[in-house]
C-alpha positions in Angstrom: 0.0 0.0 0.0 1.2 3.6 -1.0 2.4 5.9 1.7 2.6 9.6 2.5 5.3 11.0 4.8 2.8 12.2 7.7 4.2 15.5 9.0 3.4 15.8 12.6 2.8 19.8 13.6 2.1 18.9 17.3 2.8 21.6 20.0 5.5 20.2 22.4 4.1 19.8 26.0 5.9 22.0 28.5 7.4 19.0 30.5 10.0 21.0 33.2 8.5 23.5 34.9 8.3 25.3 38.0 6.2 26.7 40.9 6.4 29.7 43.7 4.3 29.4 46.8 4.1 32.3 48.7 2.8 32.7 52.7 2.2 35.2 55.4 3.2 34.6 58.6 2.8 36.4 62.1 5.7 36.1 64.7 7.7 37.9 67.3 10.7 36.8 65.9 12.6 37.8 62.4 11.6 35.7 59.2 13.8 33.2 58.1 15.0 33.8 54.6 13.7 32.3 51.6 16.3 29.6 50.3 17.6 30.6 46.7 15.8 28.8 44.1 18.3 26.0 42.6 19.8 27.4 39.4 18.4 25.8 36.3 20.1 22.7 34.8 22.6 24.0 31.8 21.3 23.3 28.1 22.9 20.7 26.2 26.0 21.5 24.6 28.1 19.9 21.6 25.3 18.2 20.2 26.1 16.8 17.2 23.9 13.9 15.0 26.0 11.2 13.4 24.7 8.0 11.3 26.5 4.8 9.6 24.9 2.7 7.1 25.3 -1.2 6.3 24.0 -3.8 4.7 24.4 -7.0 6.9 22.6 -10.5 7.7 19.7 -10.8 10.0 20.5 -9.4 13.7 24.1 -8.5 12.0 24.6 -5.1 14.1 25.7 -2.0 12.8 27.4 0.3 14.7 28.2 4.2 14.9 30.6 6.1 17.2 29.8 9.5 18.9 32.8 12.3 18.2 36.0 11.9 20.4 35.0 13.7 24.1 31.4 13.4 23.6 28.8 10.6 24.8 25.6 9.4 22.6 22.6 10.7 24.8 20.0 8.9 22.5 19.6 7.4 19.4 17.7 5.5 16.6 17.6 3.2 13.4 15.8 2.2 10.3 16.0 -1.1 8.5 15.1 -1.6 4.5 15.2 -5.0 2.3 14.7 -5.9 -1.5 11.8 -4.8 -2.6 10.9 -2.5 0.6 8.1 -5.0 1.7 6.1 -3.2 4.7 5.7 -6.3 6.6 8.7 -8.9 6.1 11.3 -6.8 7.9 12.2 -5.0 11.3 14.1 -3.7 13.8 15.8 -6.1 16.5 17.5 -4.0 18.1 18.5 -0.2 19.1 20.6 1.2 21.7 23.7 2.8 23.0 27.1 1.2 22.9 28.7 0.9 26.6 32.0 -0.5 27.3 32.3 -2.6 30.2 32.9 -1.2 33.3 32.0 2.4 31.6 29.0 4.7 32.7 28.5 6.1 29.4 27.8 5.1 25.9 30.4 5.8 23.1 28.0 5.3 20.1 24.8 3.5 18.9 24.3 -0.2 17.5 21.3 -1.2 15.7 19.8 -4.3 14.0 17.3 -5.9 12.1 16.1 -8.8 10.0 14.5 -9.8 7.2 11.9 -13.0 7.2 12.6 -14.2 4.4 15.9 -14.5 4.5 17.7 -11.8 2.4 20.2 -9.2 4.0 19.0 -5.6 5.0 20.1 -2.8 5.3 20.1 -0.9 8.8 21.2 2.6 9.3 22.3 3.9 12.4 22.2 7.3 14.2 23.6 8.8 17.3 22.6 11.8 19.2 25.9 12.7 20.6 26.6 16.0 23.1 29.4 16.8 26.1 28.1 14.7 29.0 25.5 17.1 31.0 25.6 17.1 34.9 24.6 13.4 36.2 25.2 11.3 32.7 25.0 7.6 33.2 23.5 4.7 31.2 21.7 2.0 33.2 21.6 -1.3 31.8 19.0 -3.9 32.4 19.5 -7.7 33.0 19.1 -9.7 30.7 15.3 -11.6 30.9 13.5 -13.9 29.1 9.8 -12.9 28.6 6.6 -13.9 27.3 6.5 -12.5 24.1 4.6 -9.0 23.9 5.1 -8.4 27.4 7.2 -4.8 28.1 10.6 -4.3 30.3 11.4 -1.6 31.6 14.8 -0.1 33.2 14.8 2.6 34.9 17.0 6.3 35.8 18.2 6.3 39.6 16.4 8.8 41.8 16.2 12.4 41.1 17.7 11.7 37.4 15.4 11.7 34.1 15.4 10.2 30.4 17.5 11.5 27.9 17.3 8.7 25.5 17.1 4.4 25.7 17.0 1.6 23.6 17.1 -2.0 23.4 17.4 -5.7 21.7 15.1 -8.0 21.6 17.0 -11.8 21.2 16.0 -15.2 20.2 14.7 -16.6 16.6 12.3 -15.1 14.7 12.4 -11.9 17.4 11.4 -8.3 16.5 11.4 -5.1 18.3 7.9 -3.3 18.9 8.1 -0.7 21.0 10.8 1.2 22.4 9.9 4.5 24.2 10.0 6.6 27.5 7.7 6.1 30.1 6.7 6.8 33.5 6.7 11.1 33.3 7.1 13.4 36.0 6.8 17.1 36.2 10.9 16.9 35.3 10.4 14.3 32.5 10.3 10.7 31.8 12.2 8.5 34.3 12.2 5.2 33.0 12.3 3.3 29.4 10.1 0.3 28.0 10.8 -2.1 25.7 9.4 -4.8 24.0 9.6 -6.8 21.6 7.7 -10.8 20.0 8.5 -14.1 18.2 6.1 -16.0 15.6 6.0 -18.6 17.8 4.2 -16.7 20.9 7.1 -18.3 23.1 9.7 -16.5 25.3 12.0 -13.6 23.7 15.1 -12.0 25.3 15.6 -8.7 26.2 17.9 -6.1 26.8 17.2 -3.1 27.7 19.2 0.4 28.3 18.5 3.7 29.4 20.4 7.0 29.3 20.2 9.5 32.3 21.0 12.8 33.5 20.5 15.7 35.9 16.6 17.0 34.8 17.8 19.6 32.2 14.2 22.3 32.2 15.3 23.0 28.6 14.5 19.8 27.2 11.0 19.3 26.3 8.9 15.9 25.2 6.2 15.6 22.9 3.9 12.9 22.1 1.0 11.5 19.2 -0.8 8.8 17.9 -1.4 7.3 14.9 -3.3 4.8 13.3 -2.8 4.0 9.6 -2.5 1.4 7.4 1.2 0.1 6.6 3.4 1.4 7.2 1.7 3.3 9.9 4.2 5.9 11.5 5.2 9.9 10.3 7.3 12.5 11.3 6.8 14.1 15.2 8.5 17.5 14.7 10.2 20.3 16.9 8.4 23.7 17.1 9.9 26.7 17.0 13.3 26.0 15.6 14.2 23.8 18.1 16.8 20.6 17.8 15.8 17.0 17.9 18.2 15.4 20.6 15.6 12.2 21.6 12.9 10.3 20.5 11.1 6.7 20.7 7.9 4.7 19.1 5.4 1.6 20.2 4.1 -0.3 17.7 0.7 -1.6 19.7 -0.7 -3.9 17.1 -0.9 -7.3 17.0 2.2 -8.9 14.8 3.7 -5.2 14.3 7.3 -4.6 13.7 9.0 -1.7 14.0 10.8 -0.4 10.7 12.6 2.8 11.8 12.7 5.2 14.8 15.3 7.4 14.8 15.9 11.5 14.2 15.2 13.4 11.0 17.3 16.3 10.8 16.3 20.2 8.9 17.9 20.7 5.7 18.3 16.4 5.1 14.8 15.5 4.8 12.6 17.9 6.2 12.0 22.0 7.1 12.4 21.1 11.0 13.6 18.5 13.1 11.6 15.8 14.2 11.4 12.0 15.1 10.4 9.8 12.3 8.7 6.4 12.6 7.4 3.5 10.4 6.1 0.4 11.7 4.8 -2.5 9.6 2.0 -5.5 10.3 0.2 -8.7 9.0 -2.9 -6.4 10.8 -4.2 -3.1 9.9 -4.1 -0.2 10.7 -1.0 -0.2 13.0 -1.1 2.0 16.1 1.8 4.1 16.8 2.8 6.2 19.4 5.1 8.5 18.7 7.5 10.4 21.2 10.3 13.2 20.5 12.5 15.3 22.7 13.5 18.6 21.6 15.8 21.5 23.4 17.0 24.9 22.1 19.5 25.3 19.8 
């Protein structure tokens, strides 16, 4: 079936934000003072968007590495085949690159695989920046699930999602959703994956999320769609803003995703945005589109 890129003009939700209470009180004695309001988390700096393209065998991984002195914050892939056939390929796999016995994440690794067979090709991007305050990226154990059931790993206290990611392992796996969840007033604070087998047995996964400091500059956005395949479009930034996050779930039965990952102003659009296309033996596909966007 033909498909329309879907451009996505939905007004970013405020997610930081902040509120003064002010009181009266009578007493013999002199006030205390007000303590100083905490100074607001510095923007993002160095960001930078890098990608790698390959085409390997199914849940072959491809791999791109942030800029020497910077860490990958987030990131995101897209996988194609012969013939570009909605509903015979997907994603296995997307998130960051950690060495062992390292906090941070060095650069992105994504697969995918084809079922019938042939090789695809999977592109790979990073968002890369100079750590902010509080960077880490927390890994999940590794768990064997039912299939279609979500993981999720979370950010230690007081920390919030800048990006996440995972794999899902076994034969015949695919990855269907992989987004942030559970949001506070300072942002999301955990990440959910999850993933499904044709044979409606056990999968593996892995999942990953990175965290920082709550940074108020960063702001998510979220929106549904429900199409037939591929089902998905482009979640932009307002107001010139850059794209520095983003995720999707696939919530039909026997979806796939195809490709979550940034879309970048001047490449392939007149703003930055998220861009997703998810795939199904069912139609329409729900999809649940997320993006995170900061000042330039």
């Amino acid at each position: 079936m033909s498909f329309r890129p879907l451009l996505l003009r939905a007004a970013a939700a405020r997610i930081a934000g902040c509120a003064t209470a002010l009181g009266l009180a009578l007493s013999v004695t002199a006030p205390t003072p007000a303590a100083a309001a905490p100074a607001p988390a510095p923007r993002l700096t160095g960001v930078k968007v890098v990608k790698n393209t390959g085409t390997v065998s199914d849940f072959e991984r491809v791999s791109v590495a942030c800029p020497t002195g910077s860490v990958a914050i987030s990131g995101g892939a897209e996988t194609a085949s012969p013939g570009d056939v909605n509903d015979r390929i997907g994603l296995v796999g997307s998130f960051p690159e950690v060495e062992v016995n390292r906090p941070s994440a060095q650069g992105w690794i994504a697969n995918a695989r084809d079922w019938y067979g042939e090789p695809v090709t999977v592109t790979v991007w990073a968002v890369c920046a100079l750590a902010p305050s509080g960077y880490e990226v927390v890994t999940a154990p590794h768990a064997d699930v039912p299939s279609n059931q979500s993981s999720t790993v979370s950010c230690p206290a007081g920390k919030t999602v800048l990006g996440g990611g995972g794999e899902i392992q076994g034969e015949d796996s695919t990855l269907t959703k992989s987004y942030p969840s559970a949001f506070t007033s300072s942002g999301p604070t955990q990440w959910t994956v999850e993933g499904r087998n044709n044979q409606w047995s056990n999968v593996g996964v892995a999942g990953y999320v990175t965290c920082a400091d709550p940074i108020a500059d960063n702001q998510w956005a979220t929106y549904k769609v429900s199409e037939n395949q591929p089902s998905g479009g482009f979640l932009t930034c307002l107001n010139g803003r850059r794209v520095t996050s983003g995720g999707a779930a696939a919530n039909t039965q026997e979806s796939a995703l195809r490709a979550s990952r940034p879309g970048l102003t001047g490449d392939e659009a007149d703003r930055d945005g998220w861009w997703v296309q998810a795939g199904s033996f069912h139609e329409p596909i729900d999809v649940d589109l997320y993006v995170m966007c900061s000042t330039r």
